[in-house]
VOPAGU-2260 file (C-alpha; in pm, 1 decimal, decimal comma):
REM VOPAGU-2260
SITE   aa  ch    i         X         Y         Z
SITE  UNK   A    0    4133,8   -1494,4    1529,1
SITE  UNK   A    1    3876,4   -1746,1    1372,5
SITE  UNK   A    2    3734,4   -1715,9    1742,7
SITE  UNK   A    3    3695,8   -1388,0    1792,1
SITE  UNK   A    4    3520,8   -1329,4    1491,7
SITE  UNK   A    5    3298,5   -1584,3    1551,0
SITE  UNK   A    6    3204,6   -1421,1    1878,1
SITE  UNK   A    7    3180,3   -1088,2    1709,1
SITE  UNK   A    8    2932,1   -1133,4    1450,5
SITE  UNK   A    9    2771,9   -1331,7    1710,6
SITE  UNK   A   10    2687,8   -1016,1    1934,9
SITE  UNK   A   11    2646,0    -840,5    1623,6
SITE  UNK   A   12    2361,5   -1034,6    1570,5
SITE  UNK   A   13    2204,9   -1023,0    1911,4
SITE  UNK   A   14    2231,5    -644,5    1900,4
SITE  UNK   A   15    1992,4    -654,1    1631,8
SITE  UNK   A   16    1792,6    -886,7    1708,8
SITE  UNK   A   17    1741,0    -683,4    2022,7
SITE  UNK   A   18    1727,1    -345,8    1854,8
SITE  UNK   A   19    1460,3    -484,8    1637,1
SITE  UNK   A   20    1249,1    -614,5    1941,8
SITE  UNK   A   21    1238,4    -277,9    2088,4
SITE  UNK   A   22    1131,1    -130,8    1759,5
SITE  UNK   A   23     836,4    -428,4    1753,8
SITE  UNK   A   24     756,2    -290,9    2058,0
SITE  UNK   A   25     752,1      51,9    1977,8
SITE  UNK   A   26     558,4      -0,1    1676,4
SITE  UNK   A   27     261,5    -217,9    1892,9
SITE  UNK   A   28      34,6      78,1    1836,3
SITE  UNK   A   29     112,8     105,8    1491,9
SITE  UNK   A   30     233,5    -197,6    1345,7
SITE  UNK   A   31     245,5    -127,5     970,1
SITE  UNK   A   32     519,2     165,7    1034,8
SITE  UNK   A   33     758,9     -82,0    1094,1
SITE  UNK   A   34     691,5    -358,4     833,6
SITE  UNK   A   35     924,3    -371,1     517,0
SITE  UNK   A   36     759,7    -253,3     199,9
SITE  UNK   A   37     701,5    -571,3     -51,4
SITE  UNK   A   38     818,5    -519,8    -398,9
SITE  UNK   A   39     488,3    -681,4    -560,3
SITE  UNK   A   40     281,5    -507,4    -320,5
SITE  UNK   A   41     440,3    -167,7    -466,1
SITE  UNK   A   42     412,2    -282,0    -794,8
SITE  UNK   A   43      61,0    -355,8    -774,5
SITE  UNK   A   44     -21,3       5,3    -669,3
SITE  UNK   A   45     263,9     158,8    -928,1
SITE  UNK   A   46     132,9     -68,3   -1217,1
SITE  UNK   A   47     513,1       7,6   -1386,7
SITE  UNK   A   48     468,1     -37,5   -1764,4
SITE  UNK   A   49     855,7    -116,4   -1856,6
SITE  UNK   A   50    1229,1    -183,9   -1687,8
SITE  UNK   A   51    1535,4     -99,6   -1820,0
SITE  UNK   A   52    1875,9    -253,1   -1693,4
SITE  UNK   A   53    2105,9     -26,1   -1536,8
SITE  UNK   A   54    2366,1    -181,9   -1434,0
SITE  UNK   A   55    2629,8    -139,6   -1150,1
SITE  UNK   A   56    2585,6     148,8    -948,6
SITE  UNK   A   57    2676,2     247,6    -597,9
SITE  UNK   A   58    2334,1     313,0    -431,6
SITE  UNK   A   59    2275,2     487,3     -65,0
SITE  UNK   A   60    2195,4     221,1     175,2
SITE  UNK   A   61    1918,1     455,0     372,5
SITE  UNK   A   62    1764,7     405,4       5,5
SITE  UNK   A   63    1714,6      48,6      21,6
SITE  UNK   A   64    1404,2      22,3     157,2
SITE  UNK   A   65    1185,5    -310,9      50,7
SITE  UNK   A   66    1252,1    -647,3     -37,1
SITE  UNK   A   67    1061,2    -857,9    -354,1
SITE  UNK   A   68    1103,6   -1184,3    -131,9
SITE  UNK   A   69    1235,5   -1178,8     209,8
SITE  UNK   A   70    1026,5    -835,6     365,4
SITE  UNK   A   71     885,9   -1097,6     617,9
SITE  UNK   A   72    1190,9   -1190,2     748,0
SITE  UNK   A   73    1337,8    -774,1     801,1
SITE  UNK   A   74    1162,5    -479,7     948,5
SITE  UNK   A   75    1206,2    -149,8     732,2
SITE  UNK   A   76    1552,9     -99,1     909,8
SITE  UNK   A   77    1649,5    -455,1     758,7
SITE  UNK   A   78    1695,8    -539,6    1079,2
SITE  UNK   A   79    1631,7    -949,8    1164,8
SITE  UNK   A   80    1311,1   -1062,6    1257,5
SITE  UNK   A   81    1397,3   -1402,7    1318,7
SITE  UNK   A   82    1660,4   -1620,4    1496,5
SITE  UNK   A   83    1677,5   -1859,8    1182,7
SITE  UNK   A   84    1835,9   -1616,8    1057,5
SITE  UNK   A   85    2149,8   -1626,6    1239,9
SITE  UNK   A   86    2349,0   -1864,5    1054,1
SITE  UNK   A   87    2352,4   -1675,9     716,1
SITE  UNK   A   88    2324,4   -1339,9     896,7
SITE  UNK   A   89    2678,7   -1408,0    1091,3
SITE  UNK   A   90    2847,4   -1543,2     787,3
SITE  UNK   A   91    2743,0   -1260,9     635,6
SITE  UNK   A   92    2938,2   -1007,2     916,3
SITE  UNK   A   93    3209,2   -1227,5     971,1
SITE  UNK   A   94    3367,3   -1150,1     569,6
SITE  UNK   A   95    3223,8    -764,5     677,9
SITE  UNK   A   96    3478,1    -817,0     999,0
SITE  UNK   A   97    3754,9   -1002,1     774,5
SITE  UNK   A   98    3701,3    -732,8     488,7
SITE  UNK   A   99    3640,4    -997,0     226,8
SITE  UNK   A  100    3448,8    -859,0     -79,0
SITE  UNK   A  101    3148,0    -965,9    -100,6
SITE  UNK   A  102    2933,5    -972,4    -478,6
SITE  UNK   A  103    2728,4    -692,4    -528,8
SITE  UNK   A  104    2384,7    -688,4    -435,6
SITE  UNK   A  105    2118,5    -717,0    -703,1
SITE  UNK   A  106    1810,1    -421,0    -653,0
SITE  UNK   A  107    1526,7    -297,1    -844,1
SITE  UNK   A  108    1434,3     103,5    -854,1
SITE  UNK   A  109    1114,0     203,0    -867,6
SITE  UNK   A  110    1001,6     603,8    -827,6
SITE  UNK   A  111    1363,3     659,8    -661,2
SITE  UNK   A  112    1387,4     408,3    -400,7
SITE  UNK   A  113    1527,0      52,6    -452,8
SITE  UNK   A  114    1397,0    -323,1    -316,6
SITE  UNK   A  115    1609,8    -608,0    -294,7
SITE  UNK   A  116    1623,0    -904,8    -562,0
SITE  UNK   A  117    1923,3   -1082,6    -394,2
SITE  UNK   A  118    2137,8    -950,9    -119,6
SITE  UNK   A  119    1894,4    -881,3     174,3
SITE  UNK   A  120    2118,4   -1014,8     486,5
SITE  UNK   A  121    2419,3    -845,8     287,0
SITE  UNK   A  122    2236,6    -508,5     354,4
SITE  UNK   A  123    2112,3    -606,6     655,4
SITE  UNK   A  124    2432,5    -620,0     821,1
SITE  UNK   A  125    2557,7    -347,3     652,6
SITE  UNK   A  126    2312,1    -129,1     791,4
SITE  UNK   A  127    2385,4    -268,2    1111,0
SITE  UNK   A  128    2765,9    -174,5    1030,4
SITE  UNK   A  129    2707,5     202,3     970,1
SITE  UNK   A  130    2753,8     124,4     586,2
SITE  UNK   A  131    2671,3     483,3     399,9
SITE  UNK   A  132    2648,5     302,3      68,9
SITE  UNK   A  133    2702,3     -71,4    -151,8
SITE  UNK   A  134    2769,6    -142,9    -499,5
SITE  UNK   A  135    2431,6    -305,5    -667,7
SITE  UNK   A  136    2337,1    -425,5   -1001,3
SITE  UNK   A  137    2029,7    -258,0   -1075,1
SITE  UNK   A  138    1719,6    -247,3   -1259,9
SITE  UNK   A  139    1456,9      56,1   -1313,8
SITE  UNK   A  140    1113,4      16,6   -1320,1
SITE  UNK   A  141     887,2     279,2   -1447,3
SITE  UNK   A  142     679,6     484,5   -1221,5
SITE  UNK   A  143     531,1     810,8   -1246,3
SITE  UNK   A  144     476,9     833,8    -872,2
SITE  UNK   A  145     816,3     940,6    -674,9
SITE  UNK   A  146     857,8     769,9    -337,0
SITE  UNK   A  147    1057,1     837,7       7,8
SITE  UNK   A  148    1306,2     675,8     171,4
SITE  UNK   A  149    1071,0     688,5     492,4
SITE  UNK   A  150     787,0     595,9     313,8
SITE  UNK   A  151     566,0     324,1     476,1
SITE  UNK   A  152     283,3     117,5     351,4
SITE  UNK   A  153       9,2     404,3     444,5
SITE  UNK   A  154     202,9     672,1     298,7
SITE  UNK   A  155     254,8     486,3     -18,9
SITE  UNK   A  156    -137,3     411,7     -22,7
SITE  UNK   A  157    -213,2     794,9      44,5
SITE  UNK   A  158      86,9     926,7    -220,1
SITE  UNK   A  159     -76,2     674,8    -487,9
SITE  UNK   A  160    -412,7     780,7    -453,6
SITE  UNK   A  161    -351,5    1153,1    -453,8
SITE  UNK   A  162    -138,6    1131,3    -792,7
SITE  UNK   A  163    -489,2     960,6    -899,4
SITE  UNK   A  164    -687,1    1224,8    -805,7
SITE  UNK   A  165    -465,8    1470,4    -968,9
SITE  UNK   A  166    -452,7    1323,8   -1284,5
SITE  UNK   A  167    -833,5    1231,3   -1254,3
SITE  UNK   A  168    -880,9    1637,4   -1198,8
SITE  UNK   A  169    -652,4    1739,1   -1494,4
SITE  UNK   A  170    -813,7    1470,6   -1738,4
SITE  UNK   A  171   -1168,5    1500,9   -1661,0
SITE  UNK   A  172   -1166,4    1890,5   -1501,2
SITE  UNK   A  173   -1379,2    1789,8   -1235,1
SITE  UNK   A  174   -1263,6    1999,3    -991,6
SITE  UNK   A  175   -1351,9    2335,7   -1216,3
SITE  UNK   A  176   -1657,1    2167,1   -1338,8
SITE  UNK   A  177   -1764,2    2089,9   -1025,7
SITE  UNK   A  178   -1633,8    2368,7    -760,8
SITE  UNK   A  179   -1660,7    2255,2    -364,5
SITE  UNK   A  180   -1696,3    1941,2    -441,9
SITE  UNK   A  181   -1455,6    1638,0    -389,0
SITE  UNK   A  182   -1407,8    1292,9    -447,0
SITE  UNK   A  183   -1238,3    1086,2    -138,2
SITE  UNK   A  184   -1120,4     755,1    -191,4
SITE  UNK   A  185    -924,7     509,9      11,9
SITE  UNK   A  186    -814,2     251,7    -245,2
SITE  UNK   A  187    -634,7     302,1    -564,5
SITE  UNK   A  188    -797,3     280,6    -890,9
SITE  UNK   A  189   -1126,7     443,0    -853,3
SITE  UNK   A  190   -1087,0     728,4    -998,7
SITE  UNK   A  191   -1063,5     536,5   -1356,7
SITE  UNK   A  192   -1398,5     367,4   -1250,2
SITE  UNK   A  193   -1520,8     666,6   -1182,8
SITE  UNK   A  194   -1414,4     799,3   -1561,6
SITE  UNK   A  195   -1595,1     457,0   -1702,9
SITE  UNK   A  196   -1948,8     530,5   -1526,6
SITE  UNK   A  197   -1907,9     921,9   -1672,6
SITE  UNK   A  198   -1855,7     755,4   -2017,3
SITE  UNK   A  199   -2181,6     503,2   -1931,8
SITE  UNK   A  200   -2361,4     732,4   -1828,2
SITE  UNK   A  201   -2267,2     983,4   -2144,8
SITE  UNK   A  202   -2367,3     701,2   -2421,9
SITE  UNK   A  203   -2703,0     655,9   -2183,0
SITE  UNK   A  204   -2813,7    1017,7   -2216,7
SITE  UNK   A  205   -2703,5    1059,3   -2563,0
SITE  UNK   A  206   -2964,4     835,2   -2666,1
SITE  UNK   A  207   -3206,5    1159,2   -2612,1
SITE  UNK   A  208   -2996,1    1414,6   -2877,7
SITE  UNK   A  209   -2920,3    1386,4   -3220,6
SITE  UNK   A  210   -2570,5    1522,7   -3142,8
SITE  UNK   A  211   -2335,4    1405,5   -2910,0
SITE  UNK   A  212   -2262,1    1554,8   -2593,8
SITE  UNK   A  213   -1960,3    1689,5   -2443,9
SITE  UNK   A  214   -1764,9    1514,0   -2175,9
SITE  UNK   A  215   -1776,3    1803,6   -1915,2
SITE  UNK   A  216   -2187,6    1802,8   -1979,8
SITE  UNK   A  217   -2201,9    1435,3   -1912,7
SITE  UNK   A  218   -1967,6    1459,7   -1615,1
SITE  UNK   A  219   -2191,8    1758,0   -1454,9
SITE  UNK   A  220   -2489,5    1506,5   -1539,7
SITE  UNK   A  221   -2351,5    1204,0   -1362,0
SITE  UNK   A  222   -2235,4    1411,5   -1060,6
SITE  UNK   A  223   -2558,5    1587,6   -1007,7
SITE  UNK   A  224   -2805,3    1300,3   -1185,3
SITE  UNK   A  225   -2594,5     977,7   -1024,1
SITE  UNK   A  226   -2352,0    1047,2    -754,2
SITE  UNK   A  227   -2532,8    1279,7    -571,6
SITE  UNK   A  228   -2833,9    1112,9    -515,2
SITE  UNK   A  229   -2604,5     774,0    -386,8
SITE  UNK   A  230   -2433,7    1019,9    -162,3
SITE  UNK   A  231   -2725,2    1144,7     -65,6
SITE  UNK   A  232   -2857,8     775,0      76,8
SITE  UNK   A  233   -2586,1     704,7     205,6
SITE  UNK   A  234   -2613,9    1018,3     443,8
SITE  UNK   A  235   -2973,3     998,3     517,5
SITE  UNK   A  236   -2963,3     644,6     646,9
SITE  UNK   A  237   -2625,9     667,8     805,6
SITE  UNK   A  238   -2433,3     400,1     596,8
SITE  UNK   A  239   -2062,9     549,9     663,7
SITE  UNK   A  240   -2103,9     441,5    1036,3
SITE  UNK   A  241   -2085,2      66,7     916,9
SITE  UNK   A  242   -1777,8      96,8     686,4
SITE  UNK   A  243   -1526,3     251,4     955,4
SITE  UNK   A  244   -1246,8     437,3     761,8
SITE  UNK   A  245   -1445,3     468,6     444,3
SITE  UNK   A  246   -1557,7     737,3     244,9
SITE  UNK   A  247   -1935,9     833,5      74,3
SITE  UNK   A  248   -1701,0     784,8    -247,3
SITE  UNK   A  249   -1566,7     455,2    -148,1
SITE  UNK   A  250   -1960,7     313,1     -94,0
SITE  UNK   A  251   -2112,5     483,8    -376,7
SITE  UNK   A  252   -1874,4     280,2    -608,0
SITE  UNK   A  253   -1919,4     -37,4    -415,4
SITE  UNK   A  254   -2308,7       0,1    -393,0
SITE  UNK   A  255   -2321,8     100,2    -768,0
SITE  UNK   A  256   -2187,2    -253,9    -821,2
SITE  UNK   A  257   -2370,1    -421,2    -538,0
SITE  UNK   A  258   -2722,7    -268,2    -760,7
SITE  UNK   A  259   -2607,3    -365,5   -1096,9
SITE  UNK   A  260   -2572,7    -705,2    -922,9
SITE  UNK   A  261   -2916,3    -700,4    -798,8
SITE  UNK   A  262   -3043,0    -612,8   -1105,3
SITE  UNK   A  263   -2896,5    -944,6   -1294,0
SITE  UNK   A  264   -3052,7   -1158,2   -1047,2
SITE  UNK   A  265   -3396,8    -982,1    -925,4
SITE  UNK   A  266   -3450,4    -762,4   -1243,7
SITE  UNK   A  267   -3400,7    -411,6   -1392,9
SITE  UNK   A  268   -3635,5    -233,3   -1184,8
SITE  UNK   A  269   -3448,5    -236,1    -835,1
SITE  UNK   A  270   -3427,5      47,2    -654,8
SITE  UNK   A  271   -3076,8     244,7    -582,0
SITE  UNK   A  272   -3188,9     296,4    -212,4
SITE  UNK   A  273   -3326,7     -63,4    -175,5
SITE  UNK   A  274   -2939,4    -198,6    -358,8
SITE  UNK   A  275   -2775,4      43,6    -116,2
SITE  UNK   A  276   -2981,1     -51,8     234,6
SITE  UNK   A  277   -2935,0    -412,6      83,6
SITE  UNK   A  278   -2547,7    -381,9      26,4
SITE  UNK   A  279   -2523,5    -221,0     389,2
SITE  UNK   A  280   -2675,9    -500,1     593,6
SITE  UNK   A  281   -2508,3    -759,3     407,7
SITE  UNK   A  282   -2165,9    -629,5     423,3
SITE  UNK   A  283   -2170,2    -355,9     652,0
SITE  UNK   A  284   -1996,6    -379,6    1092,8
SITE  UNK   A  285   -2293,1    -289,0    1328,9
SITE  UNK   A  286   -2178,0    -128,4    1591,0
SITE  UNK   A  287   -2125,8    -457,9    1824,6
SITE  UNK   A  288   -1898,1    -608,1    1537,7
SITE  UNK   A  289   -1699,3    -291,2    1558,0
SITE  UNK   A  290   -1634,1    -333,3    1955,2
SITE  UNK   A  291   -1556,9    -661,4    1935,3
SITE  UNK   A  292   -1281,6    -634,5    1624,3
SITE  UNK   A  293   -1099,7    -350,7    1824,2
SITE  UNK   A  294   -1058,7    -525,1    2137,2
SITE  UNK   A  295    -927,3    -819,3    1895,0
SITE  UNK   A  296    -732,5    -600,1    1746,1
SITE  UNK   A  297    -563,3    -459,0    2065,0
SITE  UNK   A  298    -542,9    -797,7    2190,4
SITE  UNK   A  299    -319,2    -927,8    1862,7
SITE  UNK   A  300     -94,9    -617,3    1915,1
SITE  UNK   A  301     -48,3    -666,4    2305,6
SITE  UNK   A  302      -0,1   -1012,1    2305,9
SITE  UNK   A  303     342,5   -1087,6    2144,8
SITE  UNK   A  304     609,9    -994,6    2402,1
SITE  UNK   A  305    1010,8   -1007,6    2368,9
SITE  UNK   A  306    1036,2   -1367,9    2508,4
SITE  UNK   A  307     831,1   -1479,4    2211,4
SITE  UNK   A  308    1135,9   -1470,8    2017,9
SITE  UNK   A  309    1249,4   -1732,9    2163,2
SITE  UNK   A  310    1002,4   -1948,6    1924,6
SITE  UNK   A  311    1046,4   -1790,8    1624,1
């Protein structure tokens, strides 16, 4: 019996290993759809404020999707990315096989979804078992963004930054204030920079009335007295071709720091466009750079092939 069992989690194990090569290989184009979310990556973009203790709770495996320490060694299907994995990973599926009861996993839930705290080759094989669901200790940690099961590292990026932009737009009324016009950003956490040079430049320009002005006239000022003529630069001289996957919103607030920086080491009276050309040819791709990092880039994805496994 010991035997068989032996042999069984065995081939459980090669089946997926193998199913998670061909899902590596799948994935070559697009590598980041199949990596496993990290917990303090998530957390860093969430920001949660508090976490309360749930306790024990039976929780849908297909909601399990991260890990806060060992999302290097699953893909997002917690399937095994390594063979050094075997040993703990057959052990594992041989008390599955004998039904012995394992402890319950340990998980924390952030915006709906959970991430392993202890317990990753546990769900790991029972995903691998057709396992709907497993009992887990649990802790919540706030979010006010919700997340999807399917969600990958991209989506997250792109849900985080448009629950930014809406609560940037129902704070600040910018899109009213300012009709057909948008701010674009790729990162998190510029649209609260964004709020901080409205308020600069609001104490700036009340220095000229007696009476303070409102927010929505300063933020009308700074859009049409600030942004705009950054954006503006960064058209005319062509700036977005050196920052592939970037937006005129993304440079302005980089070149608006790049200037102030200027201006503590050359003096106050640099100019924007000299601070933006300046910021471009220092950390800007010409168009050679650009070449050569894509064929790298293709290169990396291309060259890893099933018998590397074999070394890992």
């Amino acid at each position: 019996m010991s035997s068989y069992v032996d042999h069984e989690a065995s081939q459980d194990f090669n089946k997926a290993r193998g199913q998670e090569t061909m899902s590596r290989i799948m994935s070559l184009l697009d590598p980041g759809k199949d990596e496993m979310l990290s917990l303090q990556e998530v957390k860093d973009l969430l920001k949660p404020k508090s976490e309360t203790y749930r306790g024990m709770q039976t929780v849908t495996i297909d909601h399990i999707i991260g890990s806060e320490g060992r999302y290097r060694d699953f893909n997002r299907r917690f399937l095994p990315k390594h063979e050094y994995l075997r040993n703990r990973w057959t052990r594992v599926d041989k008390a599955h096989l004998q039904s012995v009861i394992l402890p319950p996993i340990k998980l924390y839930e952030i915006g709906g979804v959970y991430f392993v705290r202890d317990g990753n080759h546990r769900v790991s094989v029972a995903r691998s078992q057709g396992v709907q669901a497993i009992d887990a200790e649990v802790v919540s940690l706030s979010s006010e963004v919700t997340l999807r099961p399917n969600m990958n590292k991209r989506e997250l990026l792109h849900e985080v930054i448009g629950y930014e932009k809406r609560r940037f737009n129902e704070e600040t009324r910018f899109d009213l204030l300012v009709p057909h016009q948008e701010l674009v950003f790729t990162a998190p956490g510029r649209y609260d920079e964004v709020i901080q040079h409205v308020y600069g430049h609001k104490y700036y320009i009340n220095q000229q009335y007696r009476h303070e002005i409102p927010f929505e006239t300063a933020l009308i000022s700074w859009f049409n007295n600030v942004y705009k003529p950054i954006v503006d630069i960064i058209e005319r001289e062509g700036l977005l071709h050196r920052f592939p996957g970037r937006t005129a919103a993304d440079l302005y607030v980089w070149i608006v720091k790049h200037w102030h920086q200027l201006k503590e080491k050359l003096g106050p009276n640099v100019p924007i466009d000299v601070a933006a050309l300046d910021f471009s040819q220092r950390y800007g791709k010409d168009i050679r750079t650009r070449a050569r990092e894509t064929i790298e880039r293709l290169f990396r994805l291309t060259r890893k092939t099933p018998s590397d496994d074999a070394q890992d």
